[in-house]
C-alpha positions in Angstrom: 18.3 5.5 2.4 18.2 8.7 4.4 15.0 11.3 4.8 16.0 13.6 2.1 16.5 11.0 -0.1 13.4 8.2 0.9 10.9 12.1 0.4 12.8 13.2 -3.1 12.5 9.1 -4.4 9.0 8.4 -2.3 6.7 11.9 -3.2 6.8 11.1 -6.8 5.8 7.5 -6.3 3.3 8.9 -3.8 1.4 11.6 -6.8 1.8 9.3 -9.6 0.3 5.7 -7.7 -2.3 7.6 -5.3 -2.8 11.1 -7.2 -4.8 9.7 -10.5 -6.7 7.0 -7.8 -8.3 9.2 -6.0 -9.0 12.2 -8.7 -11.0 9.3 -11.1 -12.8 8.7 -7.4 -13.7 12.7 -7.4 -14.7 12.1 -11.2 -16.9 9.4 -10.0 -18.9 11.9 -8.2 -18.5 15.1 -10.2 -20.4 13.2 -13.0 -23.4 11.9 -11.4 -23.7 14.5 -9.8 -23.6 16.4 -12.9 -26.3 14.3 -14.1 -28.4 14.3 -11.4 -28.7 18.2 -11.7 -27.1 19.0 -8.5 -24.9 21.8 -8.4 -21.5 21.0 -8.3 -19.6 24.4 -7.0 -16.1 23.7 -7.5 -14.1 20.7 -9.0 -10.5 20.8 -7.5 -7.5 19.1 -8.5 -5.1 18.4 -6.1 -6.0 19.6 -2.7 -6.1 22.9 -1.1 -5.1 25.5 -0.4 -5.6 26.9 -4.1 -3.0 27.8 -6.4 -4.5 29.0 -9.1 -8.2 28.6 -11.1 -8.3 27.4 -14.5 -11.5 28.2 -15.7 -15.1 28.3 -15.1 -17.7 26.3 -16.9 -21.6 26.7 -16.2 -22.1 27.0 -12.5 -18.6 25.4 -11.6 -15.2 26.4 -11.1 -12.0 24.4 -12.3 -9.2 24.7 -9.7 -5.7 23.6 -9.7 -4.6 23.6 -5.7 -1.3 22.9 -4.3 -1.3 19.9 -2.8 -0.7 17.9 -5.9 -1.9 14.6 -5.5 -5.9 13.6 -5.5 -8.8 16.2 -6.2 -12.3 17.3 -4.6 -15.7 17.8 -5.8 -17.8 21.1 -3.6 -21.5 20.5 -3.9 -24.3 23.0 -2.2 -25.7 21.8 0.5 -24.6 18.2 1.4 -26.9 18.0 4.4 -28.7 20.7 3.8 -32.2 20.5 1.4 -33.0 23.6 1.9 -31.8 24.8 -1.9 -33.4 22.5 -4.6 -30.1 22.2 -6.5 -28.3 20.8 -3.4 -27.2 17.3 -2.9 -29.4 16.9 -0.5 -32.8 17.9 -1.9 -32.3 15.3 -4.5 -34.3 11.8 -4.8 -32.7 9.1 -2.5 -32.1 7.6 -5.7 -29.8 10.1 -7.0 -27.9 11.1 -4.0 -26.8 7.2 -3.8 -26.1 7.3 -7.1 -24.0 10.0 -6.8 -22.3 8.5 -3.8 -21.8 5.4 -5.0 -20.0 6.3 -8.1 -16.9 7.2 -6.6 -16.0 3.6 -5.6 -17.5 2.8 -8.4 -14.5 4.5 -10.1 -12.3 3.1 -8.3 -13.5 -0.7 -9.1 -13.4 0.2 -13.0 -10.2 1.7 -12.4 -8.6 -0.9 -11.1 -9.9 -3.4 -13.5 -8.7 -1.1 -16.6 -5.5 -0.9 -14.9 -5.1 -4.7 -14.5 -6.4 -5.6 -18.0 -4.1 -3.0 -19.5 -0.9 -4.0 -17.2 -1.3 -7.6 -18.5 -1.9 -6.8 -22.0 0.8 -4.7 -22.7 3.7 -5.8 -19.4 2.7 -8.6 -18.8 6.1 -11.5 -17.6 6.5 -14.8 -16.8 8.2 -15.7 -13.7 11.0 -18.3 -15.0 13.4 -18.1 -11.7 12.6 -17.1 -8.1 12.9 -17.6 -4.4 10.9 -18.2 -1.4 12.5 -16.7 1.5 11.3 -17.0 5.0 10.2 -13.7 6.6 8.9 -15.9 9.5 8.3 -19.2 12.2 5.2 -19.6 13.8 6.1 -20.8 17.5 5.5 -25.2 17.7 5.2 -25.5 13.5 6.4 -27.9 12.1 8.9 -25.4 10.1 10.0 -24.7 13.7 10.7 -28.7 14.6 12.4 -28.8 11.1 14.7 -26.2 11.8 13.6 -23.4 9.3 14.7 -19.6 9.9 13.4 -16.5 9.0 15.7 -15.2 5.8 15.9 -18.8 5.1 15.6 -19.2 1.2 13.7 -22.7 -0.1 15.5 -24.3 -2.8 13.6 -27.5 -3.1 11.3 -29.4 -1.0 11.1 -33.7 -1.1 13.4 -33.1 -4.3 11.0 -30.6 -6.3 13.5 -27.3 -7.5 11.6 -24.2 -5.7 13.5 -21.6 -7.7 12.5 -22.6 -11.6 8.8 -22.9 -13.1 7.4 -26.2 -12.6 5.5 -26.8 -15.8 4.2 -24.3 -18.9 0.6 -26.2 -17.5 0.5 -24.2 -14.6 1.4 -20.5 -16.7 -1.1 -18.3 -14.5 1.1 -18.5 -11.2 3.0 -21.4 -11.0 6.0 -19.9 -9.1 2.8 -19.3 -6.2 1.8 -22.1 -6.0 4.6 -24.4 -5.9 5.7 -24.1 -2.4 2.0 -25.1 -0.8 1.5 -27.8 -3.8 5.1 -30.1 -2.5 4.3 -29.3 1.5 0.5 -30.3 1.1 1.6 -33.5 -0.8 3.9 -34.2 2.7 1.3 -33.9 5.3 1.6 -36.6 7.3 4.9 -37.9 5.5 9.3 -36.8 5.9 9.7 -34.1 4.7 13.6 -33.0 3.3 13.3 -28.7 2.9 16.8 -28.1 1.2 17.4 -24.1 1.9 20.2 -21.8 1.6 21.2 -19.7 4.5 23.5 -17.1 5.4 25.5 -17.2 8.5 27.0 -14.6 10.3 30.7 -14.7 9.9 30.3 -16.8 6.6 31.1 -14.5 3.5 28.8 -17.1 1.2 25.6 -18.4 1.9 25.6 -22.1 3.1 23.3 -24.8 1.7 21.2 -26.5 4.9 19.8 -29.8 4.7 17.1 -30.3 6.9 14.7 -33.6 7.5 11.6 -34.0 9.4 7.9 -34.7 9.3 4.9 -32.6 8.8 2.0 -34.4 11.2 -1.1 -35.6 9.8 -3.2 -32.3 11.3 -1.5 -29.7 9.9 -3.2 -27.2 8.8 -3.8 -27.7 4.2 -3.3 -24.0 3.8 -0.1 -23.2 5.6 1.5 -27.2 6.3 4.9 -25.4 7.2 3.7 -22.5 9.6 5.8 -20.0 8.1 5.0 -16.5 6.5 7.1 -15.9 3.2 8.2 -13.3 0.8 7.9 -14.2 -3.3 11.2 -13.0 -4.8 11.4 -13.2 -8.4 14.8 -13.3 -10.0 14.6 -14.0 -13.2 11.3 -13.6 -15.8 10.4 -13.3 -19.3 8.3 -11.6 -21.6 4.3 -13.3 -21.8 1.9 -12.6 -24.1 -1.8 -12.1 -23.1 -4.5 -11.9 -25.5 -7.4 -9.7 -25.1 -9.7 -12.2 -23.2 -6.7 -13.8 -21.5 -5.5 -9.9 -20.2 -9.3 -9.4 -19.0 -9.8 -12.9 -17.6 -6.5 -12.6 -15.4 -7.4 -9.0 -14.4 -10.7 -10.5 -13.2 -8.6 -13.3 -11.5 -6.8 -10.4 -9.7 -9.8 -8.7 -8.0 -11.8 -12.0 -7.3 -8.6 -13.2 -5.5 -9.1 -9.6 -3.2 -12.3 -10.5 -2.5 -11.8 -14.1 -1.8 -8.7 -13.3 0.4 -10.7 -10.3 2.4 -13.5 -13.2 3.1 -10.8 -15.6 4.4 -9.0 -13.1 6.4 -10.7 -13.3 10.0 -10.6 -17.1 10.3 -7.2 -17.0 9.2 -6.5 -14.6 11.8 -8.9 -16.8 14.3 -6.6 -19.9 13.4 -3.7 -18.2 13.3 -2.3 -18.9 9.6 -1.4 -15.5 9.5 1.3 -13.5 11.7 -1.1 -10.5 12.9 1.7 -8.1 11.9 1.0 -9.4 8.4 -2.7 -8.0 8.4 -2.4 -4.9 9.7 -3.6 -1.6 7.3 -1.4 0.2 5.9 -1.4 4.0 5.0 0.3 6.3 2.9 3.6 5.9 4.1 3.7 2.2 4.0 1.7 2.3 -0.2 4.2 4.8 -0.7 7.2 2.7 0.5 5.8 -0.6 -1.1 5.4 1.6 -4.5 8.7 2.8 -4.3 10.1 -0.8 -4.2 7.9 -1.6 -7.1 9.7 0.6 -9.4 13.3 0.4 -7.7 15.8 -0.9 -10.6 16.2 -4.7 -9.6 12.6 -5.1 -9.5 11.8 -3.7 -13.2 15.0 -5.5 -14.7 13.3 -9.0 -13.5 9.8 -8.4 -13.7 9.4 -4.6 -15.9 6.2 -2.5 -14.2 3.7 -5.5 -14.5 4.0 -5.8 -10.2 3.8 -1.4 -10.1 0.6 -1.7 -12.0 -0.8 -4.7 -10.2 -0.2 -3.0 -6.8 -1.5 0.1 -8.4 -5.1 -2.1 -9.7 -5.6 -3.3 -6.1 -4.9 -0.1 -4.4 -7.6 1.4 -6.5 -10.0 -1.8 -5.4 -9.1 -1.2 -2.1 -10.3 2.5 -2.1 -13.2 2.0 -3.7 -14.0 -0.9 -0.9 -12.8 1.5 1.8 -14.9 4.1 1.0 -18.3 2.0 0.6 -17.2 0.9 4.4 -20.4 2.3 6.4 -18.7 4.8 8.6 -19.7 8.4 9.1 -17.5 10.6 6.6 -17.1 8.2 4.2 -19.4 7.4 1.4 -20.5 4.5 2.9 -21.8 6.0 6.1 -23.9 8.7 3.6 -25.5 5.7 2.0 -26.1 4.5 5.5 -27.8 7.3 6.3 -29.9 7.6 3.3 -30.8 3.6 3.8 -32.2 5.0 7.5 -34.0 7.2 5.5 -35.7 4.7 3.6 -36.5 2.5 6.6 -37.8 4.9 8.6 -39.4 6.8 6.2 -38.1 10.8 7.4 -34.5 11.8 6.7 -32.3 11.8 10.2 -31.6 15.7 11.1 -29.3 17.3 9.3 -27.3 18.6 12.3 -27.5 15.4 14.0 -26.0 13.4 10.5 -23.3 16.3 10.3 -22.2 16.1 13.7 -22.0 11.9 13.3 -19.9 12.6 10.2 -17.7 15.1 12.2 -17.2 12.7 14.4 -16.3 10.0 11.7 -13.5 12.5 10.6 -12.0 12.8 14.1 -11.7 9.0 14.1 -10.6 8.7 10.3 -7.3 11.0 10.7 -6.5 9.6 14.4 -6.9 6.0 12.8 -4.8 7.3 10.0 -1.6 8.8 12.3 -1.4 5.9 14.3 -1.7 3.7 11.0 1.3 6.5 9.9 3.1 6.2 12.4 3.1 2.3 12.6 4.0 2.6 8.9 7.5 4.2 10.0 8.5 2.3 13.4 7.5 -1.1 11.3 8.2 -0.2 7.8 6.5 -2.2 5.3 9.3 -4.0 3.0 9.4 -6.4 -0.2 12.3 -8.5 -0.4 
């Protein structure tokens, strides 16, 4: 896909997946601050520079600006408690309210976005692929023989392309793979796979015969990172509870893989290029593949809507990170406050979240610009 046509397919993707995220995260904030009695100067949707103002309501304008994707909320005085009505001559109680309600947001976002995707789109993977994206150096996929674009078809005998059993509905197409290799550890192994070679105008089926040792590692036995492909689904009906238990699956499974990550890392289960962050380039690109026409004809929007659930999670958790200019480093601040009993000085707290901004958009191009010399793919 060239330029023109990756920015005419990618900026829609971009408004509609990140645009509504980060406005109900500004709406997070306009409210309590609303109801904390701070004045609240401007409510901006989009970004500037302005295009046009809608209306006026009370003390606050209602902007539409050109930038059309996310909004802003412009309260007096955010370090400055000189005026009464300003954020910052509030009750510590009230300004972290008020800070804390845009992730907030974001975490009931997310959820209502997951409970509502598997209500109403949800599928049931009935076909699909494991294909090999890559081999860790000395695993025993490498002694095996594996190769990245490799694609599993069975392992000891078990199919790895059709659901395993109606007993494991939730994910049983995930799971399969790790429950056959972590039944071979220490045992032969056979890892039939289907691979194309250069030259060959058809894929070839591989046979290939080994052992996994005894110490390999339960939560990765082959030492390989893979991509989940599914080929074929069908329609899956969630009840109520069952659409709001599986959307609380979703976001505990966040959690749970964020508290794995560094010892995964440490041991090396996971390729580091695998954990990197990704930015707006690469949620764009991934979005865009989430809504390209093979993926809806196998799976509808259920993954666009997932990916959009976790993308809201993931700003609300971003944002709570303690670092100057984000909220989290203005709830830091105000939690100084409360140890020490005196705010910190205004100038002092502005120039430290100056200097959080500087490092935010320098973390952010080099994140950008990794996003486009390794573009982030789903196969």
């Amino acid at each position: 896909m060239d330029l023109f046509n990756s920015i005419l397919v990618g900026l829609p993707v971009f408004i509609l997946l990140l645009g509504p995220l980060m406005l109900i995260h500004e709406l997070g904030h306009f409210l309590l601050a609303k109801k904390a009695g701070i004045r609240v100067e401007e409510f901006g949707m989009g970004l500037p520079p302005r295009a046009a103002r809608l209306f006026k309501r009370g003390e606050t304008e209602y902007t539409l600006n050109w930038l059309p994707f996310g909004a802003f909320v412009r309260m007096t005085g955010e370090e400055d408690p000189s005026d009464p009505r300003s954020f910052a001559a509030q009750p510590k109680r009230w300004r972290l309210a008020t800070l804390a309600a845009g992730p907030f947001m974001n975490f009931l976002g997310g959820f209502v976005i997951l409970t509502l995707a598997y209500l109403f789109f949800a599928t049931q993977p009935t076909e699909f692929q494991y294909r090999i994206n890559s081999v860790m150096a000395g695993s025993p996929a490498e002694r095996l023989g594996l190769q990245p674009g490799d694609v599993i078809l069975s392992v000891n005998g078990a199919d790895m392309t059709q659901r395993i059993s109606p007993a494991h509905h939730e994910q049983p197409a995930a799971n399969a793979l790790r429950m056959q290799t972590q039944k071979a550890i220490g045992k032969d192994i056979t890892v039939v796979v289907q691979r194309t070679v250069e030259g060959e105008a058809q894929p070839r089926q591989v046979t290939l015969t080994g052992q996994i040792p005894a110490n390999a590692n339960p939560n990765a036995p082959l030492g390989v990172s893979l991509s989940f492909n599914v080929t074929k689904s069908e329609r899956a009906t969630y009840s109520i509870p069952d659409a709001i238990a599986a959307a609380t699956d979703d976001i505990a499974s966040i959690f749970l893989a964020l508290a794995r990550l560094p010892g995964e890392l440490i041991n090396q289960n996971i390729p580091l290029e695998q954990a990197r962050p990704v930015g707006i380039v690469g949620i764009t690109s991934i979005g865009v593949s989430l809504v390209d026409e093979r993926t809806t004809e196998t799976q509808g929007l259920l993954p666009f809507l997932r990916f959009a659930g976790f993308i809201s999670i993931m700003i609300g958790l971003t944002n709570l990170l303690p670092i100057p200019a984000l909220d989290g480093g203005r709830i830091l601040f105000i939690l100084i406050e409360v140890i020490r009993g005196k705010r910190v000085d205004p100038q002092r707290e502005q120039w430290a979240h100056a200097v959080g901004m500087i490092i935010l958009l320098s973390l952010s191009a080099v994140i950008v610009v990794m996003d486009i010399a390794q573009p982030i793919t789903i196969r």
